[in-house]
matplotlib code that plots the C-alpha trace (Angstrom):
import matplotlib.pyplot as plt

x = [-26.9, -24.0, -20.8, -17.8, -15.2, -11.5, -9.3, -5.9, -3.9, -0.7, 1.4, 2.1, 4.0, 3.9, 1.1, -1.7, -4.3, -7.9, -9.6, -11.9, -12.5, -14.0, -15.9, -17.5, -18.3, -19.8, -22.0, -23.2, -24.1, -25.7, -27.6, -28.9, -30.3, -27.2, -25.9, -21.8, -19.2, -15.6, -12.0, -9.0, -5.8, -3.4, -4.6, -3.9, -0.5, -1.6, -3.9, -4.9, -5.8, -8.0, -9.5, -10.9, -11.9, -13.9, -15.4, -16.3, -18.1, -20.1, -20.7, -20.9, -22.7, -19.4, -16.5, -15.2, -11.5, -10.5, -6.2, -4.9, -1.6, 0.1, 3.1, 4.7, 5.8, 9.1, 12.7, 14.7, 12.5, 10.1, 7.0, 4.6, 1.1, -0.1, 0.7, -1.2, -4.4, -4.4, -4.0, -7.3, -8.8, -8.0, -9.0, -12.6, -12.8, -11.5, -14.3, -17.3, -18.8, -19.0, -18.6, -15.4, -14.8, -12.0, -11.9, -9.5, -6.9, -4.8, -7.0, -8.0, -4.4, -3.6, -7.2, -6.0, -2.9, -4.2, -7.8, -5.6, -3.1, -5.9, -9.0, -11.4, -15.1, -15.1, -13.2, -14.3, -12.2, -12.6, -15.0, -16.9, -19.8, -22.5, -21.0, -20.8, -24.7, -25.5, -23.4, -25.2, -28.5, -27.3, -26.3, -29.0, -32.4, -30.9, -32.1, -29.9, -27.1, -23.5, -22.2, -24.0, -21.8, -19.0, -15.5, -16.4, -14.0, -15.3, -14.9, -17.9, -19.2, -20.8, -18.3, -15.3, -13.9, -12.3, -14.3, -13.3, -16.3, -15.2, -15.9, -20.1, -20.6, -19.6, -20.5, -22.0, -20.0, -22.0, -24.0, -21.3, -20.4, -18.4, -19.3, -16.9, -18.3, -16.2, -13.0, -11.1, -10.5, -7.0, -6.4, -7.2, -5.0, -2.2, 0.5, -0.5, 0.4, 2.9, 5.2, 5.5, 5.4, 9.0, 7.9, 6.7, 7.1, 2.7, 0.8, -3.3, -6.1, -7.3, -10.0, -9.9, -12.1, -12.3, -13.7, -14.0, -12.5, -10.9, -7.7, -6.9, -3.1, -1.5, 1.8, 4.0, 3.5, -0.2, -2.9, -5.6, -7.4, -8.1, -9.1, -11.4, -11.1, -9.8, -12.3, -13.3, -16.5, -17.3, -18.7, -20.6, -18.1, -20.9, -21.4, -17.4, -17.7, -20.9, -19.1, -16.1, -18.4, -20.4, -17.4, -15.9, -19.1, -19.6, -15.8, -15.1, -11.3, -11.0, -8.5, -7.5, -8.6, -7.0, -8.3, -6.6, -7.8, -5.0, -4.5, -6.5, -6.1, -6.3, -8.7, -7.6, -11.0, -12.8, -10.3, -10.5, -14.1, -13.8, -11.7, -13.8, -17.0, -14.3, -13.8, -17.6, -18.9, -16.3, -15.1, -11.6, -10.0, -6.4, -5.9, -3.8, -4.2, -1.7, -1.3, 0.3, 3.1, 1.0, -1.3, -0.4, -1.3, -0.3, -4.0, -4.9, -1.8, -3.6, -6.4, -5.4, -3.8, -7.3, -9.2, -6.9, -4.7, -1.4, 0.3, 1.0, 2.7, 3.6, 3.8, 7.0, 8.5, 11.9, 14.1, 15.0, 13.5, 14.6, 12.5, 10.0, 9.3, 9.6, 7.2, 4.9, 4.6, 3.2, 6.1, 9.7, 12.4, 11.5, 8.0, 9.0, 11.0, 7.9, 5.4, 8.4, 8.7, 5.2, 4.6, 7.8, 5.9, 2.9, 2.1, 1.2, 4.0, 5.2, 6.8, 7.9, 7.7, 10.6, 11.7, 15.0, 17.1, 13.3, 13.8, 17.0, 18.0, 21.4, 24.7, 25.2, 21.6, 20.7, 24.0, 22.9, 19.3, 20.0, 21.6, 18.9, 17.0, 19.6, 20.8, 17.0, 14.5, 13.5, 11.0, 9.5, 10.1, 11.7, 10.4, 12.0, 11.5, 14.6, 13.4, 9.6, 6.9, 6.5, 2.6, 0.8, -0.7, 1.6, 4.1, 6.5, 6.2, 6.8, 9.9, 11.1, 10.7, 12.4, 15.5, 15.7, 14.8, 11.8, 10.7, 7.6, 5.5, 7.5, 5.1, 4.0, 2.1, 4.9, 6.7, 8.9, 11.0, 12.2, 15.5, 18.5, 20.9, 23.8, 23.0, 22.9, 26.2, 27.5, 28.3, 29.8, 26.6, 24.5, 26.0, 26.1, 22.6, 22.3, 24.7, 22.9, 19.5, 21.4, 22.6, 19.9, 17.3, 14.1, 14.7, 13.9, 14.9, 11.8, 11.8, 16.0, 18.4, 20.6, 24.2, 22.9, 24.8, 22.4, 24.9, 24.5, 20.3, 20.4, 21.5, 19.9, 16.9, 17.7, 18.3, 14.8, 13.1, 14.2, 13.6, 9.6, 9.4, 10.7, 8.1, 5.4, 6.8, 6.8, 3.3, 2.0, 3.2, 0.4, -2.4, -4.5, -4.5, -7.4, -8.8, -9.6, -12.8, -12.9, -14.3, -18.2, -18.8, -22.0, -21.3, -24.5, -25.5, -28.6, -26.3, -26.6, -23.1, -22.1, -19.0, -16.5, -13.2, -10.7, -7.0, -4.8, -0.9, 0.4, 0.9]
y = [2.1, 0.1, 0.2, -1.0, -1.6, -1.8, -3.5, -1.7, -4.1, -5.6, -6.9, -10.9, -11.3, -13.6, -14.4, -12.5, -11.2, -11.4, -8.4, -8.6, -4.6, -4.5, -7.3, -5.9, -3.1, -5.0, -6.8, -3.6, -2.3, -5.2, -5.6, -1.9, -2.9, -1.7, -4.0, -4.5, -5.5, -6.5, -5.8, -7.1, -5.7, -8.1, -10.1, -7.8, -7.0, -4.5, -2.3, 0.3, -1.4, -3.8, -0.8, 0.2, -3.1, -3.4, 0.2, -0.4, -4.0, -2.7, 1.0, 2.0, 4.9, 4.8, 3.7, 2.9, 2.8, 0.3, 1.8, -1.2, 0.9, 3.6, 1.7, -1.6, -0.2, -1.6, 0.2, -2.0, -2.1, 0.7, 1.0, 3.2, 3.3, 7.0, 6.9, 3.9, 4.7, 8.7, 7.4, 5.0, 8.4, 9.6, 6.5, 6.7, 10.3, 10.0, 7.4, 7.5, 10.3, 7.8, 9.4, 8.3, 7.4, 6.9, 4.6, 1.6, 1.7, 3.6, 6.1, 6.6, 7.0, 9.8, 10.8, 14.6, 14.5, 11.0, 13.3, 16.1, 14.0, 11.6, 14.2, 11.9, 13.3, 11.6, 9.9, 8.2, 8.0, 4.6, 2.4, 2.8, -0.4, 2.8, 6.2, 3.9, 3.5, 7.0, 8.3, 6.4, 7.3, 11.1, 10.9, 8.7, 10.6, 13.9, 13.1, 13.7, 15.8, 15.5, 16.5, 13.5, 10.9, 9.6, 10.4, 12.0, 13.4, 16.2, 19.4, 21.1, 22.0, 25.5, 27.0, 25.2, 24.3, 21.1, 19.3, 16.4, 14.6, 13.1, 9.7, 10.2, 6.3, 2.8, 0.3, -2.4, -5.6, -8.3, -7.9, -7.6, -10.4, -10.1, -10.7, -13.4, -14.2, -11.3, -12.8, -14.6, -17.7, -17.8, -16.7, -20.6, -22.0, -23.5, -23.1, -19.0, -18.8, -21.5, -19.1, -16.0, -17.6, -18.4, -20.1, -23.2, -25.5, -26.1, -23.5, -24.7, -22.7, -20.1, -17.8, -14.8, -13.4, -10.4, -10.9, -7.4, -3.9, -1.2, -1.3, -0.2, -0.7, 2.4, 1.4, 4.5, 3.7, 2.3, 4.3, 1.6, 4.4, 6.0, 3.0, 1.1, 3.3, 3.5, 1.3, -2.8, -3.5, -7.3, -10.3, -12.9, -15.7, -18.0, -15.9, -16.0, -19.8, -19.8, -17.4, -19.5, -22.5, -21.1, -19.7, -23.2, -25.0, -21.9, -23.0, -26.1, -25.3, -23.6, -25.8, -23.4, -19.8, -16.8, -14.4, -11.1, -8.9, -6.7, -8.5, -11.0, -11.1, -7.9, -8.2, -11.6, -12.4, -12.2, -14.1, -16.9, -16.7, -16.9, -20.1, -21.6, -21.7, -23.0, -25.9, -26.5, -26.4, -28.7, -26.8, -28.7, -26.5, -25.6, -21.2, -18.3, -15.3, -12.5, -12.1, -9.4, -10.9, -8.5, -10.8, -14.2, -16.8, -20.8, -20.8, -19.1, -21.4, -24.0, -23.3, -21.9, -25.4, -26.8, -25.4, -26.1, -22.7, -24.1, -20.7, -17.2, -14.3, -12.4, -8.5, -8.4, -5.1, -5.4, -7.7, -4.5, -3.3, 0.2, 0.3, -1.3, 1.2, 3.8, 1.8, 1.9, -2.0, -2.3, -5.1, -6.2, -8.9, -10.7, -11.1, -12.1, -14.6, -15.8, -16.1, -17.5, -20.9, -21.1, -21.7, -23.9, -26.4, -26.4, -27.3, -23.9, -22.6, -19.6, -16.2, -12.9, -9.8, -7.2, -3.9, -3.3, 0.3, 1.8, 4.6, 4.1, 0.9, 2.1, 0.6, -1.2, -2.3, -3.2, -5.8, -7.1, -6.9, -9.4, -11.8, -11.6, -14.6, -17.1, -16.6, -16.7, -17.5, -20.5, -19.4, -21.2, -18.0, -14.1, -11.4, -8.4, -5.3, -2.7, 0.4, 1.5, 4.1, 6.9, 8.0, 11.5, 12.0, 9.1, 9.4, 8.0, 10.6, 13.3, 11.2, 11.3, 15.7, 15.8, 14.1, 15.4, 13.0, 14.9, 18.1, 19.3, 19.5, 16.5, 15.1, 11.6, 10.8, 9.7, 6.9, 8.0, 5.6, 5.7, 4.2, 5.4, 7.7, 6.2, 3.4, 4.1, 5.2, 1.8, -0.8, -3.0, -3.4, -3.6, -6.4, -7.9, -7.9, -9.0, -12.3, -13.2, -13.4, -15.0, -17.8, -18.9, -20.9, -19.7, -15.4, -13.3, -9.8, -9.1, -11.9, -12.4, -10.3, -12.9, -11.7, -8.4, -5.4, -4.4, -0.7, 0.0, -1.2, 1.4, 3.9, 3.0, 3.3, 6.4, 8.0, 6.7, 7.8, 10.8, 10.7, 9.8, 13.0, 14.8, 13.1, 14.1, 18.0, 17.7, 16.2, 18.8, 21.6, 23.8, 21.7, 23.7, 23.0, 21.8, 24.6, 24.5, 26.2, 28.9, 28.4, 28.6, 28.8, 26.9, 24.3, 24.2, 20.1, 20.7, 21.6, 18.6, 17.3, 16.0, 14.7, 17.0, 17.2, 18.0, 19.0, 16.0, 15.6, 14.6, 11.2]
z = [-25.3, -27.2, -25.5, -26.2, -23.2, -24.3, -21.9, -22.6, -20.4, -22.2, -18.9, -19.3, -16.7, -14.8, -16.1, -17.9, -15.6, -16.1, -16.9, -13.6, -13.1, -16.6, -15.9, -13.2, -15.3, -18.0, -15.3, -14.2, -17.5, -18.7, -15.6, -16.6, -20.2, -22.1, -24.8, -24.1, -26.4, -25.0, -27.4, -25.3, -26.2, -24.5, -27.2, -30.1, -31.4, -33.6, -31.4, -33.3, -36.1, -33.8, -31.9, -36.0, -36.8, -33.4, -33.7, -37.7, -36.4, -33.3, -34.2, -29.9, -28.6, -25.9, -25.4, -22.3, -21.6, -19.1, -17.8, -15.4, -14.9, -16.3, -17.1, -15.5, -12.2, -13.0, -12.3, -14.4, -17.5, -17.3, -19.9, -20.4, -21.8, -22.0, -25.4, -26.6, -24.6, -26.0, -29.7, -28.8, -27.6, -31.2, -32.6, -31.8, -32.5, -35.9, -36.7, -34.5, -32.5, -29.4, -25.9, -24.6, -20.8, -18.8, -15.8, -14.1, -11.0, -13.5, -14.2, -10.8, -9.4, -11.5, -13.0, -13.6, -15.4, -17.4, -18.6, -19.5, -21.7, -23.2, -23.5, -23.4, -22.6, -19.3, -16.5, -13.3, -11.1, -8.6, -8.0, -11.7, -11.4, -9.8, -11.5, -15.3, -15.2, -13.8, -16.5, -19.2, -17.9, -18.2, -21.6, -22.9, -20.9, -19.6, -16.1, -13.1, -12.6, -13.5, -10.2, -8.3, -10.0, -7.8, -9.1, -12.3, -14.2, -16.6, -18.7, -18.0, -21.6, -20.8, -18.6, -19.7, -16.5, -15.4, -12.4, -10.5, -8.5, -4.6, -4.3, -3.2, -2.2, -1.9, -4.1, -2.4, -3.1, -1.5, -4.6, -7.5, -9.1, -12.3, -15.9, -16.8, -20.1, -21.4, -20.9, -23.7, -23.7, -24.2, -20.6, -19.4, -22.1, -19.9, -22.0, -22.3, -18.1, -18.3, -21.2, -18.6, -15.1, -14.7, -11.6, -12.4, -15.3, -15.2, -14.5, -14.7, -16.0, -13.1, -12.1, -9.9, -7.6, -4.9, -1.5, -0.1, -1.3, 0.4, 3.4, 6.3, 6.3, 5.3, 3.6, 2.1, -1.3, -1.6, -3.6, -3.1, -1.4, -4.5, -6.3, -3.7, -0.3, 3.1, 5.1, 4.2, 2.8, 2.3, 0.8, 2.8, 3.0, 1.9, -1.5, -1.5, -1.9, -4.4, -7.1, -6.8, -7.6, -10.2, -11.8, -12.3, -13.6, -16.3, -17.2, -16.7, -18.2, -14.6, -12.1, -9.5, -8.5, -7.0, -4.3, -6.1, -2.6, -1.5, 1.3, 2.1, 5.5, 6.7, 8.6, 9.7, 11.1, 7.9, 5.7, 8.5, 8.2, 4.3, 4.8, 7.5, 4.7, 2.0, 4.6, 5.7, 1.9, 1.0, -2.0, -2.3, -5.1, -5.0, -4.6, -4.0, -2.3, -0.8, 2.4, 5.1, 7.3, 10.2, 10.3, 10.0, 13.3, 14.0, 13.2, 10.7, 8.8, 9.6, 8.6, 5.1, 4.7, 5.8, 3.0, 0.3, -0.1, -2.1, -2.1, -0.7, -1.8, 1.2, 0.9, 3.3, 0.8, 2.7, 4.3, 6.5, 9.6, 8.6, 5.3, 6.6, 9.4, 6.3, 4.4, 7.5, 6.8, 10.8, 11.6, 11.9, 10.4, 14.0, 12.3, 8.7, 10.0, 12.3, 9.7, 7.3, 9.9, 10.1, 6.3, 6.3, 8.3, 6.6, 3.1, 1.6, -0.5, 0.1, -1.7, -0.3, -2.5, -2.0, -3.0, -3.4, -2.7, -1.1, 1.4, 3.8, 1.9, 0.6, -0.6, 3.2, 4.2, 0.7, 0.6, 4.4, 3.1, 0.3, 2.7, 5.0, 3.4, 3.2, 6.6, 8.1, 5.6, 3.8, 1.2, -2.1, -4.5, -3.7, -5.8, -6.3, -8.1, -7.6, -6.7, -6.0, -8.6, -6.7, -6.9, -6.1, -2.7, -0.9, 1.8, -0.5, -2.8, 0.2, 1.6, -2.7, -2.0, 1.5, 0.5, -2.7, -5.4, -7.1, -6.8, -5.2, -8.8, -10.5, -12.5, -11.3, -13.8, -15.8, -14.7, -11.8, -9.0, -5.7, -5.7, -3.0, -5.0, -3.8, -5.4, -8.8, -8.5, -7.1, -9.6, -7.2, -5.1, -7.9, -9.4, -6.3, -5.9, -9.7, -9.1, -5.8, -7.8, -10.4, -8.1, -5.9, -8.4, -7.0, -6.4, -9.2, -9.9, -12.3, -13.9, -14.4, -15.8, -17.1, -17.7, -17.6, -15.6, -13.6, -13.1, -17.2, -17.0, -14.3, -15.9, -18.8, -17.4, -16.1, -19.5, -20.5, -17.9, -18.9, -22.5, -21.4, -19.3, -22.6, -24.7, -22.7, -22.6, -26.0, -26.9, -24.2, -25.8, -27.7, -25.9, -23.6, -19.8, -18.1, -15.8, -12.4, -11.5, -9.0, -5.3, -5.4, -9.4, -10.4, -12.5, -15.5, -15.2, -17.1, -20.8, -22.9, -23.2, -26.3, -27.7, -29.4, -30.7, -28.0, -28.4, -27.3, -27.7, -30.9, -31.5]

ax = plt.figure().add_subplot(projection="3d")
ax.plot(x, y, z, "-o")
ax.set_aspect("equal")
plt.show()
């Protein structure tokens, strides 16, 4: 079958990611006979028009949706992208009878609420490289069943009821490597990274890479068990080192790469292992990775130095030992400040990633939290984000219902934060915060607010937070709800399903 995969990614900052989940996917369809075309929308500042163009030149049997995020995650300058990925959806309806599927983290985070609001004609809902080819082979032969396919997401077209698939397997990633002929060439331009990354004045051409998927930390706010799963699966460090190779003879642009794992080093036997083979095979190319402060040794520093690692970003969420036992984070200040020395005497640069005003983290602890890193820390970069999105099915989200900040059926789909009342109703701390980010070089509060109040881009955001939940009552309205089937109805795998037009909120 032709298929056209449309990465709907527009996030620059702080630098533009490569599309690697849809390159995965592309791998796995070609691998399977099907002929793949890529349109990248970063790329395109006039999407829809592109998204014509693209279907008018390839004319796909499908069209697979690839959602990063469903907005930016960010407090202080929140977007979101329902709206430009259900007007695709219309897109390709208006013009082709394609079959339209869903997939990506995004998707998979909120896979309900996004198939209700986008109707396409199918979803799946993590790990996609397995469940993209069964679907495919459904569709194009008729064989199999529907209900076999790991995290579908379907309206079942005899009995009209909305069905959800559990996750039925793991993909096995020792044998996935992704297509990276896909990916644009713009993304190893230097001066493309070099115009977002506010971090460094050079920023090289670089190539990403995944060495395992899953976790087993269990941090309030994480969903990555509904994009990759609980438990670690992994790739042979010695395959680790040949697709990092092989990557950077196909493109020779390539200077540095990234290991965009969760957390690398979690396990911190494997990622040692992963750095031992980098060492042995001589590799001697300059990377990144992030990295848990829970699991950080003398050792291990050394050997990340060793083979070549020139930065970190450190997930340390909180310079607070009261949100990070709220966070479930797994360790204290005490340990930050550890793992902080350690990296100062080594040559790996290092960053720690914060959220501001999480649970606990009022007016008080957020002004001593702020101080924390100049009076113990001596770090290359701080990032921070104020606040923190609140997802469905975290402890985060139950902590946001306990004290009050959302209701029990507040609708996370739409972009929705965790940020202590008390808070937004202080000026004075706020703009605090904002000056101390201002002041020290190297700490930014996404990406600098300049002479910005950050009290009035609170409340600001506030109001548009707002407005966006308004929006989406309003497109809602007259569209009909997905229905749950009742317990023990037979769901009829054996109708031929094809493509037809479903109601889907105004644009």
């Amino acid at each position: 079958m032709r298929v056209l995969l449309i990465s709907t990614n527009k996030i620059r900052v702080p630098r533009p990611a490569l599309p690697i989940g849809v390159a995965y996917i592309s791998a796995a369809l070609k691998a399977a006979g099907h002929e793949v075309h890529m349109l990248d929308l970063l790329w395109e500042p006039r999407e829809l028009k592109a998204v014509l163009t693209t279907l008018q030149e390839v004319k796909p049997d499908v069209v697979g949706i690839a959602i990063r995020n469903l907005d930016n995650l960010t407090f202080i300058d929140p977007v979101f992208f329902g709206p430009i990925t259900h007007k695709i959806v219309q897109c390709v309806r208006k013009y082709t009878s394609a079959y339209v599927v869903m997939g990506g983290s995004g998707f998979s985070v909120e896979p309900k609420s996004m198939y209700d609001y986008a109707r396409p004609d199918f979803g799946i809902a993590g790990e996609g490289e397995e469940a993209i080819v069964e679907l495919l082979d459904y569709l194009k032969t008729g064989n199999g069943s529907l209900t076999t396919i790991s995290g579908l997401c379907y309206v079942d077209p005899a009995t009209g009821y909305f069905h959800q698939n559990p996750p039925l397997g793991k993909v096995n990633v020792k044998v996935l490597t992704p297509d990276r002929s896909i990916y644009d060439p713009r993304y190893f331009e230097e001066t493309v990274a070099a115009a977002t990354d506010l971090t460094r004045d050079y920023q090289p051409a670089i190539e990403t890479l995944q060495t395992k998927r899953g976790c087993k930390l269990h941090c309030s706010y994480c969903i990555i068990k509904k994009t990759e799963g609980r438990g670690n699966r992994f790739k042979e460090p010695r395959e680790v080192v040949e697709e990092i190779r092989m990557a950077m003879l196909t493109n020779p642009m390539v200077r540095e790469f990234e290991i965009v794992d969760a957390t690398f080093n979690y396990p911190l036997d494997y990622a040692m292992e992963v750095c031992e083979e980098i060492v042995r095979s001589e590799l001697n190319v300059p990377w990144y990775c992030q990295l848990t402060p829970n699991a950080v040794t003398p050792e291990f520093v050394d050997l990340l130095e060793r083979a070549n690692c020139i930065r970190v970003d450190l997930g340390t969420d909180s310079f607070s030992d009261a949100s990070l036992e709220t966070l479930m984070k797994g360790f204290d200040m005490a340990k930050v400040a550890e793992v902080d020395l350690l990296l100062q005497k080594s040559k790996v640069e290092h960053t720690h990633c914060v959220f501001l005003g999480g649970p606990g983290e009022g007016s008080r602890e957020l002004r001593e939290s702020v101080l924390a890193p100049i009076k113990y820390l001596k770090p290359k970069q701080i990032y921070a984000n104020l606040g923190i999105r609140i997802l469905s099915d975290t402890k985060l989200q139950r902590i946001a219902i306990k004290n009050g900040l959302i209701e029990e059926d507040h609708n996370m789909f739409i972009p929705t934060f965790y940020v202590e009342p008390e808070l937004l109703d202080d000026p004075g701390t706020l703009n605090f915060v904002r000056d101390l980010y201002l002041q020290n070089k190297n700490w930014y509060l996404w990406w600098g607010l300049k002479g910005q109040d950050l009290y009035l881009r609170s409340k600001e955001t506030i109001k548009r937070v707002e407005d966006m939940h308004k929006e989406y009552r309003h497109a809602m309205q007259g569209v009909k709800p997905l229905v749950m089937p009742p317990a023990r109805i037979p769901i009829a795998t054996q109708v031929r399903f094809t493509p037809a037009a479903q109601e889907a909120p105004a644009a």
